[in-house]
C-alpha positions, 0 to 999 in steps of 0.5 A: 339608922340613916345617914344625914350630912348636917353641920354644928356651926356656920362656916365654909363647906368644910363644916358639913359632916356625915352623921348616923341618924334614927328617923323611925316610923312615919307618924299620922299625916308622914311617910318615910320617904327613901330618898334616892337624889337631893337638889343642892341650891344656894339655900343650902349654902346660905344656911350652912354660912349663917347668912340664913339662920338655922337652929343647930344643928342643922340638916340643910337642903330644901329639895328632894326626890326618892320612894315612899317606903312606909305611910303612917296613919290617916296617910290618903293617897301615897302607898309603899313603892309610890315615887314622890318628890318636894320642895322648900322643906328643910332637912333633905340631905339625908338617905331617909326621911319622915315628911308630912304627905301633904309636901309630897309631890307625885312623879310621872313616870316620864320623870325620872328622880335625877330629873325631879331632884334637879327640877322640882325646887328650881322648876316650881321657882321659875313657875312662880316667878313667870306665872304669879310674881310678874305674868310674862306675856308674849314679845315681853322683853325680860332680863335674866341674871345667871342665866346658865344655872340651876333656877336661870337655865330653866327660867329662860327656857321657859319664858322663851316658849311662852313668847318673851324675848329674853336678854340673859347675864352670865358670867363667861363665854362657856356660859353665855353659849349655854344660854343661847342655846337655852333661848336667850335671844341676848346675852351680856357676858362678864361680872362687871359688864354694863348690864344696863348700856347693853340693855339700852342697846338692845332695846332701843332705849325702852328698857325691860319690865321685869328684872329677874335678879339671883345675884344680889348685891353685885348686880342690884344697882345694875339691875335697877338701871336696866329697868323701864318705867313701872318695871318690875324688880323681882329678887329670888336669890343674893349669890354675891352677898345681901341687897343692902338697904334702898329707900322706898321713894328712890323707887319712885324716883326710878319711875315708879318701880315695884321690888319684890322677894318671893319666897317659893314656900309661900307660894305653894303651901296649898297642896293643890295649887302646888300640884297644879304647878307641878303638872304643869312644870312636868309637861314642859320638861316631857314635852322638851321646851324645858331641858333640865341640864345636871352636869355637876351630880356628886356622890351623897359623901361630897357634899361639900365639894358640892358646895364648893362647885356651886359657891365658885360659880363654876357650875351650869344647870342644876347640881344634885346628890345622888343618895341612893345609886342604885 
């Protein structure tokens, strides 16, 4: 038996539970991986809020890093005691799992599984949306909501080493000094500021080409404002609630922008593409152009005050459990 935090109906933090469960032994194609540290992103919260549907219950949680333990037959490659890590493969929140092989992820040993769990899922997220969504060029002028948390931290820094010149948003002053120092070359502070003044201000009336928008409802109107003409409006998150409806000629209207929702999974189902953009996720983090910051790491029992920390807004940098603490 293993214990799994999952929840029976939708609801607030309060409805996430502690429950023993049997997991078994890896079929063909699974491992069992021990799982020692999981990443908590808005995903989980979405899910648990009924915002994204689940079938109940539901085990949440979408990122994970731990030690293979067992591999089932026809398993290639991955032997007990190997370290491994995933993404976007639901069902994390738990001290043990079965998961098929080919989702798993090899971790060098300059990554340790705090790191992994804090970076796998967010880092592939900023991989996807510098490198496939829009290809950010050196002296591109970018702008980045949330820039202090877990996806925003790492995608600033990032786009920083490859050149960009990036204008940040962040909710206060403690944060807009996190973000600086993670490489925004700009900051606008406060929910209610004027994104898209600011934007003007700093770039002379040119606008930005791409948008790389978290928040959602809150900011959707803003961020379109903030964009040049043929920018490119990229949605990875809706903190504040869903983008409500926008006709598709109002985009033409804009200046010919483009809107886009990618959706991680999507982008790294083939196992070797997704490997590729691991290694190359892994080399920043050891090289130090990317710092994964991880303050907030709660016990595997608080979840939901996980939850709570990460919904308040509160939080900076990536919030991870820590299943295993040995």
């Amino acid at each position: 038996m293993t214990r799994a935090i999952r929840f029976h109906a939708t609801g607030g933090p309060e409805v996430l539970r502690i429950e023993p469960i049997e997991i078994g032994d890896p079929g063909p194609g699974e491992v069992r991986l021990r799982q020692t540290a999981i990443g908590v992103n808005f995903t989980d919260v979405y899910s648990r809020s009924g915002l994204y549907p689940a079938p109940l219950p539901c085990i949440p949680g979408r990122e994970a890093a731990g030690v293979v333990e067992a591999v089932g037959e026809g398993v290639e490659g991955w032997a007990p005691g190997d370290r491994a890590s995933y993404a976007s493969v639901s069902g994390a929140y738990v001290e043990a799992r079965l998961i098929e092989a080919r989702r798993l992820i090899r971790l060098p040993e300059v990554i340790d599984d705090r790191t992994a769990a804090a970076a796998t899922l967010r880092g592939l997220t900023a991989h996807m949306l510098l490198h496939a969504v829009h290809t950010v060029r050196s002296g591109e002028t970018i702008l980045v909501h949330a820039a202090a948390g877990g996806v925003g931290a790492i995608l600033t820094q990032w786009a920083a080493s490859l050149g960009a010149v990036v204008i940040g948003v962040v909710s206060s002053p403690e944060k807009a000094a996190l973000a600086r120092a993670g490489g925004c070359a700009h900051v606008i502070v406060g929910r209610e500021a004027d994104i898209a003044g600011e934007v003007a201000a700093v770039t002379g009336g040119a606008m930005v080409s791409v948008v790389y928008d978290a928040v959602g409802r809150a900011s959707f109107a803003r961020s379109l404002d903030s964009l040049a003409r043929r920018g490119h409006f990229v949605s990875y998150g809706q903190a504040s609630g869903p983008i409500p409806p926008i006709a598709i000629q109002d985009l033409g209207a804009r200046g010919s922008l483009t809107l886009t929702r990618p959706m991680l999974g999507d982008y790294i189902d083939d196992p070797s593409v997704r490997a590729a953009m691991a290694e190359s996720l892994f080399a920043r983090i050891a090289s130090g152009a990317v710092r994964i910051r991880m303050e907030a790491v709660f016990p595997f029992e608080q979840a939901a005050e996980a939850h709570r920390a990460l919904e308040s807004g509160a939080t900076s940098g990536s919030v991870i459990l820590i299943a295993d603490p040995s």
